[in-house]
C-alpha positions as CSV (number, residue, x, y, z in Angstrom):
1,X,119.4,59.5,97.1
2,X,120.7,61.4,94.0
3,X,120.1,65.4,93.1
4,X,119.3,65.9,89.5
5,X,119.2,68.9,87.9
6,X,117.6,68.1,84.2
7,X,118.0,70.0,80.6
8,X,120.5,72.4,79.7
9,X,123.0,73.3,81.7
10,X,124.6,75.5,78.9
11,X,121.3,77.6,78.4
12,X,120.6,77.7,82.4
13,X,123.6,78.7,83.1
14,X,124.1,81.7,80.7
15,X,121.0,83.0,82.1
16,X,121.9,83.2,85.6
17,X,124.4,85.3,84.0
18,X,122.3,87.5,82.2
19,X,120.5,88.3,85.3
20,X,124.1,88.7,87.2
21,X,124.6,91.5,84.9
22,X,120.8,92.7,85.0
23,X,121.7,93.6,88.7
24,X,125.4,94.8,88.3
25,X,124.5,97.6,86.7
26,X,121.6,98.8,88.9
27,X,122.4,101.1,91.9
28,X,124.2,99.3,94.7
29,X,121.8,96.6,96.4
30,X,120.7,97.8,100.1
31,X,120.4,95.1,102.5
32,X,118.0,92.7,102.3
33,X,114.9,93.5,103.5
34,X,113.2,89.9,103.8
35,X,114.3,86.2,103.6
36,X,112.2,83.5,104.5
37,X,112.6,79.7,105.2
38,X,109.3,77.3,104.5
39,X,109.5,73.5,104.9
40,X,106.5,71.0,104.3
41,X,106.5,67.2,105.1
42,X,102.9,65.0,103.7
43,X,102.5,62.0,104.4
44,X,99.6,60.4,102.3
45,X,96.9,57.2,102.1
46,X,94.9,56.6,98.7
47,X,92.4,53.7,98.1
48,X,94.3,52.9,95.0
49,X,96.5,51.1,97.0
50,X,99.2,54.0,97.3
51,X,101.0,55.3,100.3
52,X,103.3,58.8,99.8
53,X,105.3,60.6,101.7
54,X,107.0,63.8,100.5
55,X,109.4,66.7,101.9
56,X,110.0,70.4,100.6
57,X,112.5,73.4,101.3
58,X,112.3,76.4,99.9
59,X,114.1,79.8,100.5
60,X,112.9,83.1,99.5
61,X,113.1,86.7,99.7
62,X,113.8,90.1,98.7
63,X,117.2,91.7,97.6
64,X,115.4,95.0,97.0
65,X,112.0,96.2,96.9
66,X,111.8,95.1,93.3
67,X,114.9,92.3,93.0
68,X,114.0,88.7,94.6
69,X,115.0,85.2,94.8
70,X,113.3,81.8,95.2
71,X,114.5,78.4,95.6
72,X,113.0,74.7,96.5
73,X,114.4,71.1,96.9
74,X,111.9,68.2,97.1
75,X,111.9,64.7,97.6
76,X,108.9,62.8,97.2
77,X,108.2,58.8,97.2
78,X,105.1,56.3,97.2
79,X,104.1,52.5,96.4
80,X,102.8,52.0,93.4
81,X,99.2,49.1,93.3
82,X,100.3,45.5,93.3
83,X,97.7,44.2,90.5
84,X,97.3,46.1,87.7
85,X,95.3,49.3,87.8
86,X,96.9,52.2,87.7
87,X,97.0,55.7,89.5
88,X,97.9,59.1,89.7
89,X,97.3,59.8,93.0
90,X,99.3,62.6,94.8
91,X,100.7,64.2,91.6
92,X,99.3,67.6,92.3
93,X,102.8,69.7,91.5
94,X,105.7,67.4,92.2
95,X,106.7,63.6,90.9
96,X,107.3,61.0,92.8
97,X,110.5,60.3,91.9
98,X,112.2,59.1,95.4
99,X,115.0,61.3,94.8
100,X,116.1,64.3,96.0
101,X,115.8,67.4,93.1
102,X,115.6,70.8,92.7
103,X,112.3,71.9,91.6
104,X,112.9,76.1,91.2
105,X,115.7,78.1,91.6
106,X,115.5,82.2,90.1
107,X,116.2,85.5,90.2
108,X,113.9,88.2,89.4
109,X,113.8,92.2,89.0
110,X,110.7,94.2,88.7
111,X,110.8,97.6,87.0
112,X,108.2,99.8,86.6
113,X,108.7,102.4,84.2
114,X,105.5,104.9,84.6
115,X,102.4,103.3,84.7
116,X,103.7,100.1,82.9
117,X,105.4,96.8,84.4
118,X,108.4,94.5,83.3
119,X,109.6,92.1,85.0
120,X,112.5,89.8,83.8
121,X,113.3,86.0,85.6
122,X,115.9,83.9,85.0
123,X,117.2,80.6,86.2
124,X,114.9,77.0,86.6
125,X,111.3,77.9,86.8
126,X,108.1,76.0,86.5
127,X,106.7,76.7,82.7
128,X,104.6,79.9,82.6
129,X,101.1,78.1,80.9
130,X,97.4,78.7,81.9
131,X,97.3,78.4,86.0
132,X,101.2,77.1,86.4
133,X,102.0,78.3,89.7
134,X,102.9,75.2,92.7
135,X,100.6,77.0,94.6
136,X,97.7,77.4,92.5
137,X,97.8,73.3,93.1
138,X,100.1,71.9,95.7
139,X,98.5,71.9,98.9
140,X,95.2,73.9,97.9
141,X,92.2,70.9,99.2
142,X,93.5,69.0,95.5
143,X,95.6,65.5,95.9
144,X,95.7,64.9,92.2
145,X,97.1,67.1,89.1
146,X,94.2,68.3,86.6
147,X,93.8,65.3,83.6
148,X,94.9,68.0,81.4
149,X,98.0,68.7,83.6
150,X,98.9,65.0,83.6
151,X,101.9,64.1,81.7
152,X,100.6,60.2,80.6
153,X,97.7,61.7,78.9
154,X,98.6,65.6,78.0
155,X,100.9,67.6,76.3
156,X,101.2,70.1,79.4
157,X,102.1,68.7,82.7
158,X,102.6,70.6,86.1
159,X,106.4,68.8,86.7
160,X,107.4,71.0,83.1
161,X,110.2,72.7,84.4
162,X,112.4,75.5,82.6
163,X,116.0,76.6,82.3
164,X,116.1,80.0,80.3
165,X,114.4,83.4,80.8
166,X,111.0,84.9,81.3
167,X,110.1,88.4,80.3
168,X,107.0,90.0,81.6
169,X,105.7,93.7,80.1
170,X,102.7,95.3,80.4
171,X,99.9,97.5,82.4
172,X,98.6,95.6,85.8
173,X,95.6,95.3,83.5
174,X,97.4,93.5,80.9
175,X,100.3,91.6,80.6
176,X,102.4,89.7,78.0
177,X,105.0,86.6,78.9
178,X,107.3,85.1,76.7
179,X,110.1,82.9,78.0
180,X,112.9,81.5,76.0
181,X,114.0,78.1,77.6
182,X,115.3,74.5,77.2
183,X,113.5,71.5,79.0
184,X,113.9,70.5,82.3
185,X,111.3,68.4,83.3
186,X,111.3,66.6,86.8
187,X,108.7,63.7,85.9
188,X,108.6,60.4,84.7
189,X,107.8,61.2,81.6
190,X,110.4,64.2,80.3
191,X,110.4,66.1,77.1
192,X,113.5,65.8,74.7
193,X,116.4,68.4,74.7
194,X,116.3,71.2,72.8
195,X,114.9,75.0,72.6
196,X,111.3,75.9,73.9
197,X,109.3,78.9,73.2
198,X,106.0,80.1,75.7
199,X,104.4,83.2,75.2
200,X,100.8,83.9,77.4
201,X,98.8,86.9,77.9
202,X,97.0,87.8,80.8
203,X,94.0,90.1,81.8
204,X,92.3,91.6,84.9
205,X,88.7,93.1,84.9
206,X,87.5,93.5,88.7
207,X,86.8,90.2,89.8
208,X,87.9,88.3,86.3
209,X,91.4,87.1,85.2
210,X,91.8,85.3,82.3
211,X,94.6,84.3,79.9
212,X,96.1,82.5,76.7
213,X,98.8,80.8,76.4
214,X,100.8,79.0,73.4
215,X,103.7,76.7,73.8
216,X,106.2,75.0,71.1
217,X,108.7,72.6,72.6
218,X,110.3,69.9,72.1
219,X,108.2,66.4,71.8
220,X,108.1,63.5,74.8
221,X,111.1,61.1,75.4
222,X,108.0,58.8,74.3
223,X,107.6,60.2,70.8
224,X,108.1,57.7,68.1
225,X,110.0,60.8,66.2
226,X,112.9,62.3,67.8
227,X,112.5,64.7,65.8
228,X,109.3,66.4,66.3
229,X,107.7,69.3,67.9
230,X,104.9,69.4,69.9
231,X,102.9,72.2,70.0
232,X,99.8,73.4,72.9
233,X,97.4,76.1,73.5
234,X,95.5,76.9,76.6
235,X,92.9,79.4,77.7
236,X,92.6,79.5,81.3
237,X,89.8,81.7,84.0
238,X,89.4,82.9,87.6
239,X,86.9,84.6,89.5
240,X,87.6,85.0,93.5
241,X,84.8,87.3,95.3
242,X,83.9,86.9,99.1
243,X,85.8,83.9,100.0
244,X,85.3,81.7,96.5
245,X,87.2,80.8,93.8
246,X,86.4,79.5,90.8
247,X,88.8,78.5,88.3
248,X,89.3,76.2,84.9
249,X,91.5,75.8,81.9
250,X,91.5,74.5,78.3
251,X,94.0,72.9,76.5
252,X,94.8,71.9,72.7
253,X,97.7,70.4,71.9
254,X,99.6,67.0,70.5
255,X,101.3,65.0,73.6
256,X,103.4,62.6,71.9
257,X,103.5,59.7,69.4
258,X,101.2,61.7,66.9
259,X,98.3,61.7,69.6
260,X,96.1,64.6,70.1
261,X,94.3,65.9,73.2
262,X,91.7,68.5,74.0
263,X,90.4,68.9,77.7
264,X,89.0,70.8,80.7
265,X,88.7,71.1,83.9
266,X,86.7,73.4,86.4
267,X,86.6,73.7,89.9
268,X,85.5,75.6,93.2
269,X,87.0,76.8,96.3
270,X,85.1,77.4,98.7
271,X,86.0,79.5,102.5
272,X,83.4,81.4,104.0
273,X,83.9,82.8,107.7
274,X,80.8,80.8,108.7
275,X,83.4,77.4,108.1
276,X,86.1,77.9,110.5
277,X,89.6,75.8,109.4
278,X,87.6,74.5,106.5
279,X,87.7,74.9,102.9
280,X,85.6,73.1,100.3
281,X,86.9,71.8,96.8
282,X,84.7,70.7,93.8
283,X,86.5,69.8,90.4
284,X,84.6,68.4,87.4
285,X,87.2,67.3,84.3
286,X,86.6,65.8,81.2
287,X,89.8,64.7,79.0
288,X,89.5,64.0,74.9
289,X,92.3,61.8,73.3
290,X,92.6,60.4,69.7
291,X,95.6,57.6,69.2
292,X,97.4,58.3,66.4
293,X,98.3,54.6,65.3
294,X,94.3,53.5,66.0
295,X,93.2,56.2,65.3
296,X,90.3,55.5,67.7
297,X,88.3,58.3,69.6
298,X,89.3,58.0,73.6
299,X,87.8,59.7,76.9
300,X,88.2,59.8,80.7
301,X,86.5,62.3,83.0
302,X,86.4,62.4,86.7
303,X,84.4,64.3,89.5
304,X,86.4,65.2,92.7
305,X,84.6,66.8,96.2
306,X,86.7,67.3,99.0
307,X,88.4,69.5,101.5
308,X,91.2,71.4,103.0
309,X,90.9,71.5,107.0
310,X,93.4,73.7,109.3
311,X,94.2,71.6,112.4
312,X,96.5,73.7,113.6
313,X,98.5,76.8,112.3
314,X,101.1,74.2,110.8
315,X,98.9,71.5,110.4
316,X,96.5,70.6,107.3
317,X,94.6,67.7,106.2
318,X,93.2,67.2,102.7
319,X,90.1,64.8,102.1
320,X,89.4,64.0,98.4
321,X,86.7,61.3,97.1
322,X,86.6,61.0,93.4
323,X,84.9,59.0,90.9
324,X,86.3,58.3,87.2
325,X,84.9,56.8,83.6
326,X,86.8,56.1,80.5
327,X,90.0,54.3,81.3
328,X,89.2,50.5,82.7
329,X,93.1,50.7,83.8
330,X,92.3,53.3,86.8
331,X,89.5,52.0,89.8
332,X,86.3,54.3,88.8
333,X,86.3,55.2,92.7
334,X,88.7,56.2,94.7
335,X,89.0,58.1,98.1
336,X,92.8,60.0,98.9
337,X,93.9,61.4,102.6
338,X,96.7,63.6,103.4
339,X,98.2,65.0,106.1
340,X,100.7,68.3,105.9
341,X,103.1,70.0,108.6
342,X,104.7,73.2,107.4
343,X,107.1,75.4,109.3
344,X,108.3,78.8,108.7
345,X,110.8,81.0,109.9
346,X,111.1,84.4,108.5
């Protein structure tokens, strides 16, 4: 197995230095108060024909109260259909790529001047659009990434990773990111090298959070035109009261090759107390593509119900049945099992 680290090195590199200094000329750092290790091994079965199995380490902690680190390795492998149909099952937040690679790996500092926030990150991060966070869809009761998340159809994909720097600044009310980045994309399908620009804002009203986000970056390895920019904008929505969540994005944008795609996706999560180690999942999705060289009109939507069930403290298994219209290439029906075994050790 080989560890690759893609994009630019030069850019990553001179902003682990930034943040170096960011922290030099604070206050000497007190001891840290909290480090944890986390590891996670799935194995998985999908009626598409396709077997994974995938590992993850991550380490992460606090310097200070307001300095932190994170950092994750993954490997992740699976068989791909004999005949001719396709799939993309198990792509929820990491590729399967069967090679070792390292996913994240930042500093961060958290100041809070008054009532405002700012926080700065630098390093490899995952791109800071709509609902980006691994968590938000590895491991949640969800096998597959949302269509508009999916790097053969989208401009935006959930394996975008960043080298560069993130800036946060705001109220806890209101926020606005902008990061400054090259690519470093850990799929199969990467974007070109170059410079990068995201900029999202965020709001909170009681129960509400809801955000837009813009992205310029450089177009798909697949792009007829080296040359080209692609550009994507995203509104994204959650609402959590008394044990559900709901959630959905929207995204605009131009993948690669000229195309353009518009789609959406909304889904529930569901844990009352009354269900024990159980939690529900519902996603309805509905993608909208136009091929630049037919110029022809295309569609795929898919309906997903499933759950998330708690065997055991370290132990998780995630049920998904799902059913799918507009693309003859993927099996309208399919039914995905996976089981999970995390440890931690703080």
């Amino acid at each position: 197995m080989r560890v690759r680290v893609n994009g630019s090195s030069f850019v990553f590199f001179v902003c682990l230095r930034v943040f170096v200094m960011i922290v030099a000329v604070t206050p000497s750092l007190a001891r840290a108060q909290s480090i944890t290790a986390e590891a996670a091994l799935t194995g998985g079965l999908s009626s598409d024909e396709v077997s994974a199995a995938a590992a993850q380490v991550r380490l992460f902690g606090d310097v200070t109260h307001d300095i932190r680190f994170f950092g994750e390795a993954a490997w992740a492998g699976r068989s791909l259909p004999e005949d001719d149909h396709e799939s993309d099952s198990f792509n929820a937040a990491y590729p399967y790529t069967n090679r070792v690679q390292i996913v994240e790996a930042y500093g961060e500092r958290i100041f809070r001047p008054h009532a405002a926030i700012v926080g700065i990150r630098a390093g490899r991060f995952r791109t800071p659009f709509g609902i980006y966070n691994a968590s938000d869809h590895a491991y949640s009761g969800f096998l597959r990434a949302p269509l508009v998340r999916y790097e053969e159809y989208s401009p935006l994909s959930n394996t975008f990773l960043e080298h560069g720097a993130d800036l946060v600044a705001g109220i806890p009310s209101l926020t606005v990111e902008a990061a400054l980045a090259a690519p470093a994309d850990i799929g199969e399908i990467a974007r070109r090298s170059g410079v990068d620009a995201v900029v999202r804002v965020q709001g909170s009203v009681g129960p509400f959070i809801a955000g837009v986000s813009h992205m310029r970056t450089p177009n798909s390895q697949l792009a007829l035109d080296a040359s080209g920019r692609t550009t994507v904008t995203g509104i994204d929505l959650r609402w959590m009261h008394a044990g559900i969540q709901l959630r959905g994005e929207w995204v605009t944008g131009q993948p690669f090759g000229g195309a353009t795609t518009t789609g959406w996706y909304g889904d529930a999560l569901i844990h009352r107390t009354c269900m024990g180690p159980v939690t529900a999942v519902v996603r309805i999705e509905r993608l909208d593509w136009t091929d630049a060289r037919s110029a022809e009109d295309e569609y795929l939507s898919r309906q997903t119900v499933g759950a998330r069930i708690r065997l055991t403290n370290a132990v998780a298994l995630q049920v998904n049945a799902l059913h799918e219209t507009g693309d003859e290439e993927y099996l309208p029906r399919a039914l995905d099992v996976a089981v999970t075994w995390t440890v931690r050790k703080p």
